[in-house]
C-alpha positions in Angstrom: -3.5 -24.4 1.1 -5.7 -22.8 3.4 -4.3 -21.0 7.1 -6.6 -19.7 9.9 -10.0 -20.5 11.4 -13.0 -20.7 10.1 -13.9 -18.1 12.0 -11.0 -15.7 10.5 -11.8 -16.7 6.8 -15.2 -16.2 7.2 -14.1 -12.4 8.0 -12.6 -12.5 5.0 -15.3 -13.2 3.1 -17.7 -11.0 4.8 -14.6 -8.1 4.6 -12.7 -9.4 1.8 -8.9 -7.5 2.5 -7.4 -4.9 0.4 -4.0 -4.0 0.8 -2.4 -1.2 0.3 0.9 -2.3 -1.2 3.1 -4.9 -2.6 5.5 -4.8 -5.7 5.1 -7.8 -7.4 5.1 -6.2 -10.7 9.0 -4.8 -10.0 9.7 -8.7 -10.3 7.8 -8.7 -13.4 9.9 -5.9 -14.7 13.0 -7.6 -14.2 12.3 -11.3 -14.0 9.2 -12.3 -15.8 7.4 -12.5 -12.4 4.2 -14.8 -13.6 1.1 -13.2 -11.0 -1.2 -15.8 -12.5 1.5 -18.7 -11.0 1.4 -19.7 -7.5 5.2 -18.8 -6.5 7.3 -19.8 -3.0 9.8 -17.4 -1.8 13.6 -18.5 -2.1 14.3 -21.0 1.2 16.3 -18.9 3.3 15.8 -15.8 1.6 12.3 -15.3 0.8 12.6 -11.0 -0.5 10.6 -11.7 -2.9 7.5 -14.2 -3.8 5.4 -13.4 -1.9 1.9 -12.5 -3.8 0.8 -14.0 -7.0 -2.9 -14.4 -7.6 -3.4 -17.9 -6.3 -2.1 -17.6 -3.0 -4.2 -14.0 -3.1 -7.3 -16.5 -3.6 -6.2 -18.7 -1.0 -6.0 -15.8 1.5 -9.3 -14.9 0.7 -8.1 -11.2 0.0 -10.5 -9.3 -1.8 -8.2 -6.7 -3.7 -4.1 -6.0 -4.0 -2.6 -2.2 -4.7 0.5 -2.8 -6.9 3.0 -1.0 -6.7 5.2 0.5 -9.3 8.5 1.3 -9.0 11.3 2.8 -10.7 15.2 3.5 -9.8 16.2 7.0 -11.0 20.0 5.3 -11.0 19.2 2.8 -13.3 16.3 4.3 -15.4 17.1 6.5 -17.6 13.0 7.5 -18.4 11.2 6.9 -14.9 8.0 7.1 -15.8 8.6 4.9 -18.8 9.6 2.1 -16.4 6.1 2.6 -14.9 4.3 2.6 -18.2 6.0 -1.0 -18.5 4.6 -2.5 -15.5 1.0 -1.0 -15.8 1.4 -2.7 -19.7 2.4 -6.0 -17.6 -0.4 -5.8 -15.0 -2.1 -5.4 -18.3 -1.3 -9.0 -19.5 -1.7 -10.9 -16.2 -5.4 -9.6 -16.2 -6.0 -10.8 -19.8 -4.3 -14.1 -19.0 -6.0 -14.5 -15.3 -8.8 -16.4 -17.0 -11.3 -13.8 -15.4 -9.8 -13.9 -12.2 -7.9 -10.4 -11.8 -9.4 -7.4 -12.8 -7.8 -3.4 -12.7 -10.0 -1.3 -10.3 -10.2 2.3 -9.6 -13.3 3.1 -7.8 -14.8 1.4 -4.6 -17.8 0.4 -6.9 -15.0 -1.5 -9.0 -13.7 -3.0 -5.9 -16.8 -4.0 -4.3 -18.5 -5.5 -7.5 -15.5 -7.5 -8.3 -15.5 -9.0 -4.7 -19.7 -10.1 -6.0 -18.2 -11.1 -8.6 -15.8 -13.5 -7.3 -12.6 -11.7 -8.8 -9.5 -10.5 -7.4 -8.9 -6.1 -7.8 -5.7 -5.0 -8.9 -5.3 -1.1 -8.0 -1.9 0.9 -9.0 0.0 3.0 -6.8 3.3 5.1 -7.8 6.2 4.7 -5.1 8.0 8.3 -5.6 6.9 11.3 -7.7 10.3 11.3 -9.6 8.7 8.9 -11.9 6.5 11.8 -13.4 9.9 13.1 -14.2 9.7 16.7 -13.5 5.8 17.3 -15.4 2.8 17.5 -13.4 1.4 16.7 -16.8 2.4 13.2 -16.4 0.0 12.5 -13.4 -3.1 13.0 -15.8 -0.9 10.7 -18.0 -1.2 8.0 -15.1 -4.4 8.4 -14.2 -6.0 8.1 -17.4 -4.2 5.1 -17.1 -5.9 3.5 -13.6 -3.0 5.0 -11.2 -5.1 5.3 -7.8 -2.1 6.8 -5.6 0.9 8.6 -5.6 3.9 8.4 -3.4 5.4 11.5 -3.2 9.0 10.0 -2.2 11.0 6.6 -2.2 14.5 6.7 -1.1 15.6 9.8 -3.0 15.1 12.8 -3.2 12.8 14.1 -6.3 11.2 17.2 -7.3 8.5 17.4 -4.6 10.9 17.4 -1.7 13.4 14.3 0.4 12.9 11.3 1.9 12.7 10.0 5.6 16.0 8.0 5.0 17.8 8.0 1.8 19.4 10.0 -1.1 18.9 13.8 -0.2 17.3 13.1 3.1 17.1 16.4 4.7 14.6 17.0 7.6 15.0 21.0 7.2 13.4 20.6 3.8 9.7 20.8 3.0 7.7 20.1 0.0 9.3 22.4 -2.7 6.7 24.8 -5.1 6.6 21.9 -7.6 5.7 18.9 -5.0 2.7 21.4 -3.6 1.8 21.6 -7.2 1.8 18.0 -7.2 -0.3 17.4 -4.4 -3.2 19.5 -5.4 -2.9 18.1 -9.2 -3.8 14.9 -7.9 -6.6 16.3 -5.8 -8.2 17.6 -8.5 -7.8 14.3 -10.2 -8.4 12.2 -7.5 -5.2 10.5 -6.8 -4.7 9.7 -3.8 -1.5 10.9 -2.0 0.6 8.2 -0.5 2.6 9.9 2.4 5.0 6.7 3.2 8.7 7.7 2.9 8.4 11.1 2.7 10.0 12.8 5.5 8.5 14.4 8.5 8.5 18.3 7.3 7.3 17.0 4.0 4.4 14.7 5.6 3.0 17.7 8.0 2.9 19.9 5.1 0.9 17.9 2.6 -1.5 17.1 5.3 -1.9 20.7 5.8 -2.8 21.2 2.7 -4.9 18.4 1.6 -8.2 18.6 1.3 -8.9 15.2 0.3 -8.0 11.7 2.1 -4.3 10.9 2.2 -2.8 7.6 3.1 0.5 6.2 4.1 0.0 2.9 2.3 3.2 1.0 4.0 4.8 1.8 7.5 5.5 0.9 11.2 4.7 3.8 13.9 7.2 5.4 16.0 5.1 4.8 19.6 6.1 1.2 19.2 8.9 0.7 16.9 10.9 4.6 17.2 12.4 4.2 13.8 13.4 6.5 11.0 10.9 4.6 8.6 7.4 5.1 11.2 5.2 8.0 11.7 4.9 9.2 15.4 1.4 9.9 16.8 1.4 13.3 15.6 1.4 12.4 11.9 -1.3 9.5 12.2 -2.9 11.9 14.0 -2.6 14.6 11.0 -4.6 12.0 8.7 -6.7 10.3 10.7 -8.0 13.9 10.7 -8.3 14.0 7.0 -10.1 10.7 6.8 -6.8 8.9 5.9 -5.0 5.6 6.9 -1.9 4.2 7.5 -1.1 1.1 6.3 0.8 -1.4 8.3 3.8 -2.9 7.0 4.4 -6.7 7.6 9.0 -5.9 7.6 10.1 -7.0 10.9 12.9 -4.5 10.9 10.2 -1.6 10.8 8.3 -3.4 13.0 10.9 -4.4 15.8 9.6 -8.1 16.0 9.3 -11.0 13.4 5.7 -12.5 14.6 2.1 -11.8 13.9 2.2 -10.2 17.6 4.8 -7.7 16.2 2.8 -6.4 13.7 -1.0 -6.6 15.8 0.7 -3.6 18.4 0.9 -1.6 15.4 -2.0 -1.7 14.4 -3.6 -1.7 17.7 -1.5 1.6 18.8 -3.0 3.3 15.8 -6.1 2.4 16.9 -5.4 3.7 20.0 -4.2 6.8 19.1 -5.9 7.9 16.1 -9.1 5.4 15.9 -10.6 2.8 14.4 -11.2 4.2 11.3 -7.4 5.1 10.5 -5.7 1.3 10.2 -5.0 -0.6 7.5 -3.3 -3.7 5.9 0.2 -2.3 4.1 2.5 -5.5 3.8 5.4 -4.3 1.4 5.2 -7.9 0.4 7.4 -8.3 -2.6 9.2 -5.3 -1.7 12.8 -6.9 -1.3 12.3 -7.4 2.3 11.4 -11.0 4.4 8.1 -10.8 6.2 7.1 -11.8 9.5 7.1 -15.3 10.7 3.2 -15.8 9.7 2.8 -14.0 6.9 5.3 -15.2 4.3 2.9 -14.8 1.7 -0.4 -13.8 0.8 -2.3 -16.9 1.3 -1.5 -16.6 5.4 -3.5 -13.6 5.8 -6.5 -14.9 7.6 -3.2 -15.7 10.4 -3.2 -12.2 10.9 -6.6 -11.6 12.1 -7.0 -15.2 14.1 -4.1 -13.3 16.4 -6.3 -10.1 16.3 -9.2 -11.7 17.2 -7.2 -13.5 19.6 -5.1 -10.7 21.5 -9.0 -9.2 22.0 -8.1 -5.4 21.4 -10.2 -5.0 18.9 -13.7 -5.8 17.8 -15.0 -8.0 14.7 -16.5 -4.8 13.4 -12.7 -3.2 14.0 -11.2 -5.8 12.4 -13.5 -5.5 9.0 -12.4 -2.1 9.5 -8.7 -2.5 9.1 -9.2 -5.8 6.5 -11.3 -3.2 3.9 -13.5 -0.7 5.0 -11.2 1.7 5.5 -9.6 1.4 2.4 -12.8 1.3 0.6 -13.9 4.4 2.6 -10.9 6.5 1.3 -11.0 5.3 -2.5 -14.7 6.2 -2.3 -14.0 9.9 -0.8 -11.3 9.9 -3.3 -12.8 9.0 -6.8 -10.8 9.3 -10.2 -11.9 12.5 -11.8 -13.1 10.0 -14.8 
């Protein structure tokens, strides 16, 4: 089924969206999660269900970073558990009948858009899945990882969280998470800043020298919440050449409608430029979206209200769909 103007899927097209995360393949992990089958969320529940590669077609999105996830209090081998989704990102491509293909460049991205195909792009949510070895980044990214999140929702090696297990706002990054940080520069993963807690977030962006992102998250100038980066920190990488990815989670947001999640994006505008948005749903992430953007087939919703609400240009809007995405993976290139 198709949602929004012509007008808003034609701006698709022309910008076809990237986002910066969604966690489909934790579902595939546990459940078998099909990406290749067009899926509904649960009625009434709707946590999960939200992206499969059909409904990514029918949002005219151009590319999806999946995330992968792993629980240190059920896994007894973290980065094991990621090892098994990348292997099941590995079969949906081969069984997507040419319609999915793994990216890591910007080139990949933008010549899979020619080519009519969907990117897939891997992200790590929390550095504990490298299990205490730097060693196991290059590990990753000799596999396709493109990002790392240096936290999830407890503490790890690298430092704490923003809200969780060992949240600590004293603490900073430790030696080992600063070792972290400029492993992946030199192998150009990106750093993913989201749940990593303030002291942590300034320091990293202190010392990066590449692009960072914060691929999921509301901001604390409309929605003051544990979970959202105050001006200051969008800010700190905006200045980098960074982005901050907008979550679609009306809790983090503080409103369930497209409108909730347009003042996000249009504060970080505001504050830090028009370079420095992004799309970050969180879809499949155990959490119902906004009224609007149940899944990713209603995409092209989101920027009929953008275009509507008149904040921000059509240029802007590319902007946020998938230039500035594509800008950081291109200042940000996999070492090989």
């Amino acid at each position: 089924m198709q949602y929004g103007t012509d007008a808003a899927r034609s701006l698709h097209d022309e910008s076809p969206p990237i986002d910066l995360h969604a966690d489909p393949l934790l579902w595939s992990r546990f459940f078998g999660y099909d990406l290749n089958k067009r899926h509904r969320p649960l009625p009434g529940l709707s946590l999960f269900g939200h992206v499969d590669v059909p409904r990514m077609i029918d949002g005219h999105m151009g590319a999806q970073f999946l995330g992968l996830v792993s629980l240190p209090a059920l896994d007894r081998d973290c980065a094991d558990a990621c090892e098994r989704q990348i292997d099941a990102l590995d079969r949906a491509i081969e069984q997507s009948e040419g319609k999915l293909r793994l990216a890591r460049t910007a080139e990949d991205v933008e010549t899979a858009a020619r080519d009519g195909v969907l990117g897939a792009l891997l992200g790590i949510e929390g550095a504990h899945a490298l299990d205490g070895s730097v060693d196991r980044l290059d590990a990753f990214a000799r596999r396709g990882v493109r990002y790392l999140g240096l936290l999830h929702f407890s503490a790890n090696d690298c430092g704490a969280p923003a809200f969780g297990v060992g949240a600590d706002e004293r603490v900073g990054l430790t030696q080992f998470g600063r070792n972290v940080v400029a492993r992946c520069e030199e192998l150009g993963v990106i750093v993913d800043l989201a749940h990593i807690n303030r002291r942590g977030f300034m320091e990293a962006c202190e010392m990066s020298t590449r692009a960072p992102i914060v691929s999921h998250t509301g901001v604390a100038g409309v929605r003051p919440l544990w979970r959202n980066i105050d001006d200051e920190q969008l800010r700190a990488v905006a200045d980098r050449g960074g982005v901050a990815g907008v979550i679609f989670i009306p809790f983090f947001l503080g409103g369930s409608t497209l409108d909730a999640v347009a003042s996000h994006i249009e504060h970080i505008v505001r504050v830090a430029g028009e370079d420095a948005p992004a799309l970050g749903s969180d879809w499949d992430g155990f959490a119902k979206p906004v009224h609007g953007l149940e899944d990713a087939s209603k995409l092209p919703l989101l920027t009929d209200r953008l275009l509507e609400r008149g904040v921000m240009s059509r240029s802007a809007i590319a902007k946020l769909l998938r230039h500035n995405a594509l800008r950081v993976l291109r200042e940000v290139p996999p070492r090989s």
